[in-house]
C-alpha positions as CSV (number, residue, x, y, z in Angstrom):
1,X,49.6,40.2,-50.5
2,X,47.7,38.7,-47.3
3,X,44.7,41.1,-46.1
4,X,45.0,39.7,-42.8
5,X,45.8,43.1,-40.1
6,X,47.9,41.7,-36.9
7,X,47.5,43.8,-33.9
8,X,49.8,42.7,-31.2
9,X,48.3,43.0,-27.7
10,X,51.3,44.3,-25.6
11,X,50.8,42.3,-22.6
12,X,53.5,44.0,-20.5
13,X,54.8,44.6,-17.2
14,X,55.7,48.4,-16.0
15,X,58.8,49.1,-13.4
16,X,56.4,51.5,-11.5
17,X,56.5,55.0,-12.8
18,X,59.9,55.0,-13.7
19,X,59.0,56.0,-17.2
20,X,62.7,55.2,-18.4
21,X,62.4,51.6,-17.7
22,X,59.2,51.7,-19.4
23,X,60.1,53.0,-22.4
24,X,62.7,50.1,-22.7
25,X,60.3,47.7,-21.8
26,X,57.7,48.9,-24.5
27,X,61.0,49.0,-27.2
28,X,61.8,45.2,-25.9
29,X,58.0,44.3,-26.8
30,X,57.5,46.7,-30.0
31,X,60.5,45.2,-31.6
32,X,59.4,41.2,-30.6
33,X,55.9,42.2,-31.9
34,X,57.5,43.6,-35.5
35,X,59.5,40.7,-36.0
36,X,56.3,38.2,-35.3
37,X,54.6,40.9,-38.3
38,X,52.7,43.1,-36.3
39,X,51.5,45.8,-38.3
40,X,49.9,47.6,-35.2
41,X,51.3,47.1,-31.4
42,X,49.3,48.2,-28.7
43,X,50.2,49.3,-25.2
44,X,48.1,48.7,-22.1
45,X,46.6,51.6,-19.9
46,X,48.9,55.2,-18.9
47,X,52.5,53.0,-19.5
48,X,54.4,55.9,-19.3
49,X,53.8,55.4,-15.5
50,X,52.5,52.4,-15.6
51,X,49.0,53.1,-14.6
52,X,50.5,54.0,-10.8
53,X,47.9,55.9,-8.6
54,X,48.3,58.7,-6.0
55,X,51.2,58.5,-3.3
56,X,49.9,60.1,-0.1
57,X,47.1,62.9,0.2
58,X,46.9,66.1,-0.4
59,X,47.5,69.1,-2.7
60,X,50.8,68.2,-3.1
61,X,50.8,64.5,-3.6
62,X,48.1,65.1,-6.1
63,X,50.3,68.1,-8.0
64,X,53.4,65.6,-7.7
65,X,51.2,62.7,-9.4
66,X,50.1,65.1,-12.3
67,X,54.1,66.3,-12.6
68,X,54.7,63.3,-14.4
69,X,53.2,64.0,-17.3
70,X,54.2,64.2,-20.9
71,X,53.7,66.2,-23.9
72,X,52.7,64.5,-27.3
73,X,55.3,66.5,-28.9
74,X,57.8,65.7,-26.3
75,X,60.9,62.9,-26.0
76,X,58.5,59.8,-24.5
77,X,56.1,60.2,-27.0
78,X,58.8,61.3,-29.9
79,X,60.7,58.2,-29.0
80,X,58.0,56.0,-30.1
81,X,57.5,58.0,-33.1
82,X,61.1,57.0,-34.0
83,X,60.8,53.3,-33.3
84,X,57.2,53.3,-35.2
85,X,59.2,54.9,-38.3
86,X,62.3,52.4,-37.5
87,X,60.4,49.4,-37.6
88,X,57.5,50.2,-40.0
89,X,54.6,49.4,-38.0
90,X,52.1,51.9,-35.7
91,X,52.4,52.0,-32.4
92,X,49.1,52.6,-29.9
93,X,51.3,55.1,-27.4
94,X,49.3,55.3,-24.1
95,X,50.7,58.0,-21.5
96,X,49.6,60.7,-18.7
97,X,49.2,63.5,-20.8
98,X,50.5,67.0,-19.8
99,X,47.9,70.0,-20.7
100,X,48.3,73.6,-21.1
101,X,46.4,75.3,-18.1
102,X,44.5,71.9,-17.3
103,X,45.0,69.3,-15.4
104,X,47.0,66.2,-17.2
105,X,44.8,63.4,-19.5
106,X,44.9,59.6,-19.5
107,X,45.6,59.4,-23.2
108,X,47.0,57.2,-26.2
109,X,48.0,58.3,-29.7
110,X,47.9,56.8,-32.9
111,X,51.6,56.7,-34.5
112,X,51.6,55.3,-37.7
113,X,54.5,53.3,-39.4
114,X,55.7,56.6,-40.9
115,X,56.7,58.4,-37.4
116,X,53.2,60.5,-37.9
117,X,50.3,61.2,-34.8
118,X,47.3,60.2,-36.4
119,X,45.4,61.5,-32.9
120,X,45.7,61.7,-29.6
121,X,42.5,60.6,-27.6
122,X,41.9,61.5,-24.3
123,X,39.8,58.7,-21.8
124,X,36.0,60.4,-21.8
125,X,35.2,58.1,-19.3
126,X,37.6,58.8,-16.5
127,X,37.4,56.3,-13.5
128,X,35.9,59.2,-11.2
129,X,36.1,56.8,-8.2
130,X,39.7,56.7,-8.1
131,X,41.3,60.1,-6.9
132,X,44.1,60.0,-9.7
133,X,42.0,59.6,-12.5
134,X,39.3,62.4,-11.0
135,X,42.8,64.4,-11.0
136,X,43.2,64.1,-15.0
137,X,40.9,66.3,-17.8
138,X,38.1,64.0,-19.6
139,X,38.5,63.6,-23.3
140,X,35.5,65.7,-25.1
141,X,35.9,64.2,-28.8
142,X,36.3,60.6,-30.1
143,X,38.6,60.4,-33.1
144,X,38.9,58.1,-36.0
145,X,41.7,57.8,-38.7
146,X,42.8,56.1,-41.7
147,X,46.0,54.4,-40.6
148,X,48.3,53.3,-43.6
149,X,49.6,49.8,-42.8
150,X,51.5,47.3,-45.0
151,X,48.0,45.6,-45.6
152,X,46.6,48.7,-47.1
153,X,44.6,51.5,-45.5
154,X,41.7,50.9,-42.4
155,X,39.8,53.0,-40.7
156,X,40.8,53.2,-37.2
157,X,39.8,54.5,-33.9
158,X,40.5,54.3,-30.0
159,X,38.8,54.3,-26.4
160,X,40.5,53.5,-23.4
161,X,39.4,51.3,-20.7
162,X,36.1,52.0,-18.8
163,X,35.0,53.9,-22.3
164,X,34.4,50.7,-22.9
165,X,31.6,49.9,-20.4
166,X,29.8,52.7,-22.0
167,X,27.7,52.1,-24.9
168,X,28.3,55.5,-26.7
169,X,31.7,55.1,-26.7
170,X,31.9,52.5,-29.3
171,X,28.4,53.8,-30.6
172,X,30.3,57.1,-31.6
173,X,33.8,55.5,-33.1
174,X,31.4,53.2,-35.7
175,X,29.6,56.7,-36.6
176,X,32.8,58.4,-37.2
177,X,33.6,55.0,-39.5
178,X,35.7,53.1,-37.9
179,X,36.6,49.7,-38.7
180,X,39.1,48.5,-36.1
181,X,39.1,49.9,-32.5
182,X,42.1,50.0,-29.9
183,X,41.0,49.5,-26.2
184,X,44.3,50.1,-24.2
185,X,43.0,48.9,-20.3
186,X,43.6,48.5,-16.8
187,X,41.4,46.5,-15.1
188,X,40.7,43.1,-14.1
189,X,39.0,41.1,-16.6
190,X,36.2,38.6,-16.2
191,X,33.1,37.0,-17.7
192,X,31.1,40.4,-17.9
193,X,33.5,42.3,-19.2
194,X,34.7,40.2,-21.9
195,X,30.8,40.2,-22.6
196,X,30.6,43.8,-22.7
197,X,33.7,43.9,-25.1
198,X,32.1,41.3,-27.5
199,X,29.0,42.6,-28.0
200,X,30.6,46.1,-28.6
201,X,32.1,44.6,-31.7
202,X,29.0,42.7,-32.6
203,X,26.4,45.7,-32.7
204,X,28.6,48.2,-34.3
205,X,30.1,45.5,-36.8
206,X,33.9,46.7,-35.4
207,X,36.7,44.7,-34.8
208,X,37.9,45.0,-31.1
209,X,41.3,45.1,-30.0
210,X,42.3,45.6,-25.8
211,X,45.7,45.2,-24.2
212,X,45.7,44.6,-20.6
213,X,48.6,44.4,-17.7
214,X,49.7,40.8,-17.3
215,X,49.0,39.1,-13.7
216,X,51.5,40.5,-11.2
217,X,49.2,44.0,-11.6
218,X,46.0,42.8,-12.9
219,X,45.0,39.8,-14.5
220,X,46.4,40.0,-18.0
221,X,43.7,38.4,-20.2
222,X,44.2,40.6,-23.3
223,X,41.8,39.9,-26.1
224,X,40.1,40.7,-29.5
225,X,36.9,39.8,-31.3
226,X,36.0,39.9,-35.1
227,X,33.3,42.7,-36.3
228,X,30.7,39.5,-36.2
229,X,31.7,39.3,-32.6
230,X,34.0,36.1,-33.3
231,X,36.7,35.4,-31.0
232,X,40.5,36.3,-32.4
233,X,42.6,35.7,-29.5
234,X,42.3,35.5,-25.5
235,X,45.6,35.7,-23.8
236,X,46.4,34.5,-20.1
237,X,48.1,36.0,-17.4
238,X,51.8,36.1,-18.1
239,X,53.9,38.7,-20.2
240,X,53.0,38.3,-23.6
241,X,52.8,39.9,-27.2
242,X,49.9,38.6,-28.3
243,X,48.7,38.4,-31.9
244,X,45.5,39.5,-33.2
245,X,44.6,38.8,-36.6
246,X,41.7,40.1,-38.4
247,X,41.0,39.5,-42.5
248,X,40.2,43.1,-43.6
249,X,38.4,41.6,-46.8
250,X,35.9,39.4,-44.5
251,X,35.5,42.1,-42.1
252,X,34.4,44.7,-44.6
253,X,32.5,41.8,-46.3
254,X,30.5,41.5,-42.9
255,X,30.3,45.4,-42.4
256,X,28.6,45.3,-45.9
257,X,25.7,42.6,-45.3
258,X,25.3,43.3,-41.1
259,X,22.4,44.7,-40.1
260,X,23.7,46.2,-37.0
261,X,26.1,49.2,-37.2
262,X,24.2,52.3,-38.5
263,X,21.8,50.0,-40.8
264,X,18.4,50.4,-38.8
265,X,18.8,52.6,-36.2
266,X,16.4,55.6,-35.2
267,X,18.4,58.6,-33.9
268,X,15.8,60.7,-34.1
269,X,13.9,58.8,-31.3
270,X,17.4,59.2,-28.9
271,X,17.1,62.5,-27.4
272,X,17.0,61.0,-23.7
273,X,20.3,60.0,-24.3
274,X,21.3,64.1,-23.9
275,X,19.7,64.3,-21.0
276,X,21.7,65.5,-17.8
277,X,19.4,64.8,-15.3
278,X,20.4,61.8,-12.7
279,X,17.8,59.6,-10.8
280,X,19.2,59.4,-7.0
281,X,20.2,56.3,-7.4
282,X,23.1,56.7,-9.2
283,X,24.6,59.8,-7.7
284,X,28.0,59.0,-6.7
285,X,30.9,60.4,-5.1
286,X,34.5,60.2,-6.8
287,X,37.9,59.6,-5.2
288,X,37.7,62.4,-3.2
289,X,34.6,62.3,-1.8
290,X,32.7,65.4,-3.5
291,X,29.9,64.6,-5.5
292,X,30.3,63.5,-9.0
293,X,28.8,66.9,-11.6
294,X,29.5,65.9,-14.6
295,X,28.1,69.1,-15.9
296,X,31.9,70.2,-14.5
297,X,34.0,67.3,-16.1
């Protein structure tokens, strides 16, 4: 049986935040990316509404934004969990998140091929500077899991989007043991980012996996890179599922030998890294204008 893992990068258009239509769509691309023998399909960014941002201002166009959220446990979610289970392959569900006494998260869950949550990640690194993500909870905890695919078991874990411009975000998922990592995005791409996304795999020996939306919203440009920071796939701009494949016996074969990762590093020398203090030059404001504590968030 072939080692080789294929993600499918779910390039995809959203109708808006008529989460109906999206959930048709993402069936449409879920069942083209099983029949091409994906054995993980990926979403981009929030698709349950499609990554769509405030309408209007004030407490109520903010409260009407958050009102479209969605419970793990609910029929959005449970309807991929169906399909995942239907077509034997895991599905990287991404959605606004409804919370018990919180404000809603920017979140994806793991489904594996047997219907099952795995986790449910919430974005730690919420894009303060836009009022509708300062509207949604942080994540506090990275998560990691050992997804059971056709290919045999790998460890995976999850960040989504500007997690990735963080160091510790990847830092932490390669502590915690993972092997692959799904990036579900919205952003344009370009030279700096790909960069940052590269070398993300390359010092934590982690293959890299990020969906974006194709050109209409962004700039599509989906792409993957090996734990050794080899290039996998690059898509362009138009609609796609795009295939990702990465040989699980060469990948732990590099994890093994690399001396990145956890090989020689010095925690004990990293306690600036806990600091909260912030040099004036990089306090901000976020989307609505109040300074950014994020001693609060």
């Amino acid at each position: 049986m072939s080692k080789k893992l294929t993600v499918a990068l779910l390039q995809m258009h959203a109708a808006g935040n008529d989460q109906e239509k999206n959930k048709m769509a993402a069936d449409k691309y879920c069942r083209e990316a099983a029949e091409k023998g994906a054995d993980i399909a990926l979403f981009p960014e929030m698709f349950n509404i499609g990554y769509t941002g405030i309408s209007g201002s004030g407490e109520d166009a903010v409260k009407n934004w958050q009102d479209q959220a969605v419970s793990p446990d609910g029929e959005w979610v449970g309807y991929f969990r169906n399909l995942a289970r239907e077509l034997n392959m895991a599905i990287g569900c991404t959605y606004l998140e409804r919370k018990e006494n919180r404000a809603p998260a920017n979140t994806v869950s793991l489904i594996d091929r047997h219907g099952e949550i795995l986790f449910t990640y919430t974005k730690m690194h919420t894009c303060d500077f836009a009022d509708f993500e300062a509207s949604c909870t942080p994540g506090e905890e990275f998560f990691t899991a050992e997804l059971d695919t056709v290919k045999g078991p790998v460890k995976t874990g999850a960040m989504i989007c500007y997690d990735r411009e963080f160091p510790e975000s990847a830092r932490m998922l390669m502590l915690k043991g993972a092997e692959i990592v799904l990036t579900p995005n919205a952003c344009p791409l370009d030279d700096l980012r790909y960069a940052q996304f590269r070398t993300r795999a390359y010092e934590n020996s982690m293959a890299m996996f990020m969906t974006n939306y194709p050109g209409e919203l962004l700039n599509g440009g989906s792409v993957a890179f090996g734990a050794d920071g080899s290039p996998l796939v690059k898509a362009d701009g138009t609609p796609s599922v795009v295939l990702a494949e990465v040989d699980l016996e060469g990948l732990r074969d590099f994890r093994a030998k690399s001396i990145w990762g956890n090989t020689f590093r010095r925690p004990h020398r990293y306690g600036s890294l806990l600091d909260m203090e912030v040099e004036s030059v990089f306090v901000r404001s976020n989307g609505f204008g109040e300074t950014f504590d994020r001693s609060q968030r």
